[in-house]
C-alpha positions, 0 to 999 in steps of 0.5 A, a space after each residue: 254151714 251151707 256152701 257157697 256156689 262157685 263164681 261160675 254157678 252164680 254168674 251163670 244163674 244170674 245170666 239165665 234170669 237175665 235170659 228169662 227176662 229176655 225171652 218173655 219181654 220177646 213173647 210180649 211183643 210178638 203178642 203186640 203187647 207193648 205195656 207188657 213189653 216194657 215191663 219185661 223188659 224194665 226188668 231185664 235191663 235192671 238186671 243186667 245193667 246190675 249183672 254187668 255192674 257187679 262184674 266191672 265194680 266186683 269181679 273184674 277188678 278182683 281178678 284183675 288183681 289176682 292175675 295180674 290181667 288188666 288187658 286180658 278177658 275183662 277188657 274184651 268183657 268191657 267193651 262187649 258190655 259198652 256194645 250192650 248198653 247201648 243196643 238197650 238203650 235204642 231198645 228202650 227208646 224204641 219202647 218209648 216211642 210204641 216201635 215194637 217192629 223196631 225193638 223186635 228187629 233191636 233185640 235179635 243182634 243183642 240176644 246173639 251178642 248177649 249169647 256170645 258173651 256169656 259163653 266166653 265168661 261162663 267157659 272160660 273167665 268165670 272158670 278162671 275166676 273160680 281158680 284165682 279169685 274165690 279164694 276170699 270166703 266173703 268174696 262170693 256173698 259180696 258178688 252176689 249183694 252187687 248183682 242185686 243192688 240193681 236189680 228189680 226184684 220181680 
């Protein structure tokens, strides 16, 4: 029987395909590549609208019932992930409109609050997670079916 990772080890890897997404999406508009742009950058934000959807419909309330928190780290993520969706969605229209100047200048402050964020989850939520939530056996293959329920599968 192959282990399952921790809620940190799994979370965390799927915040570094987001980031890959990212970075290549970045590289594509420094080469003023616009098509190819767009479609990295689909694919990042499929993934993490899924990543933030498998943490507000899966994780979040998980914990929120394990600890007793419900105006603790998850509301702190909630509002980070509303301050997220809609940097992507000027992203996207930016994209939309042929701005790539616009959208490079866009996706600098999401990258440092995208950074920020992680951070806090992978130190400090996720390590609470694993202590109170991934007790339940089935707990991580769902979480981890809600992380690509969404996702684009490049």
């Amino acid at each position: 029987m192959t282990a399952h990772p921790t809620i940190t080890e799994l979370m965390k890897r799927h915040h570094h395909l987001c980031d890959a997404h990212l970075r290549q999406a970045e590289a594509f508009a420094r080469a003023a590549d616009l098509a190819a742009c767009s479609g990295a950058f689909a694919t990042f934000r499929s993934d993490t609208l899924a990543h933030f959807a498998a943490e507000e419909e899966v994780l979040f309330p998980a914990f929120e019932r394990s600890s007793g928190m419900s105006h603790g780290p998850t509301q702190v993520m909630r509002v980070e992930h509303r301050q997220m969706r809609e940097l992507l969605e000027d992203l996207a229209a930016a994209l939309a409109d042929g701005d790539l100047g616009g959208w490079a200048e866009l996706v600098q402050p999401l990258g440092i609050l995208m950074q920020q964020h992680n951070l806090k989850e992978e130190n400090i939520l996720y390590p609470m997670c694993d202590r109170g939530v991934a007790a339940r056996p089935d707990f991580i293959g769902t979480l981890d079916e809600a992380l690509h329920a969404g996702a684009s599968h490049v």
